[in-house]
C-alpha positions, 0 to 999 in steps of 0.5 A: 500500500502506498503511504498517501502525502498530504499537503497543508491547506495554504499550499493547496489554496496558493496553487489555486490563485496561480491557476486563477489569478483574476480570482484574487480581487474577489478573495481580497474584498472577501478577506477584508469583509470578514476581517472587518466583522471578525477583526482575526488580523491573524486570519487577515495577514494568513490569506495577505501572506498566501497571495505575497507567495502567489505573487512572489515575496522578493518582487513584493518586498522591492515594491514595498521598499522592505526586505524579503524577512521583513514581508515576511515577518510582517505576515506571519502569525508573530507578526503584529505589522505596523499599519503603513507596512500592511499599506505599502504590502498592498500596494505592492500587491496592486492595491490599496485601503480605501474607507467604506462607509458603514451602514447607519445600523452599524455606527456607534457614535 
């Protein structure tokens, strides 16, 4: 009987988005609404993390004027990113935060 080989989840999910690149906008919106409702930064930077891979860290780590460790720290679970690192990963990634306005059942003033 052969011995079966199992791959983690995020492998699985990564050689997903290099078959299906143009699904990665409709996966960041997703992510960013859920962290929105949920505020999991550690489920947020997992799924930022797989796209850095799926779009190469070293190419995202030049375009946000860090180092390869420092992307990669930044999204690890131990990483606690500063805001303007999460900013300048996505804009390497070809994006960037825009505000949305809640809606008013949602406001706390």
């Amino acid at each position: 009987m052969a011995k079966r080989t199992y791959r983690q989840f995020r492998e699985v999910e990564e050689e997903y988005f290099r078959t299906r690149p143009k699904e990665i906008d409709a996966y960041l919106d997703e992510i960013l609404d859920e962290y929105a409702e949920d505020h999991d930064s550690a489920a947020l930077l997992a799924s930022l993390r797989v796209i850095a891979k799926v779009k190469g860290i070293s190419h995202i780590a030049e375009k946000a004027g860090m180092t390869r460790q420092g992307v990669q720290h930044a999204l690890s679970s131990k990483g606690n990113p500063r805001f303007d690192n999460v900013n300048s990963i996505m804009n390497a990634l070809g994006y960037r935060l825009v505000p949305e306005r809640l809606d008013s059942n949602n406001q706390q003033m």
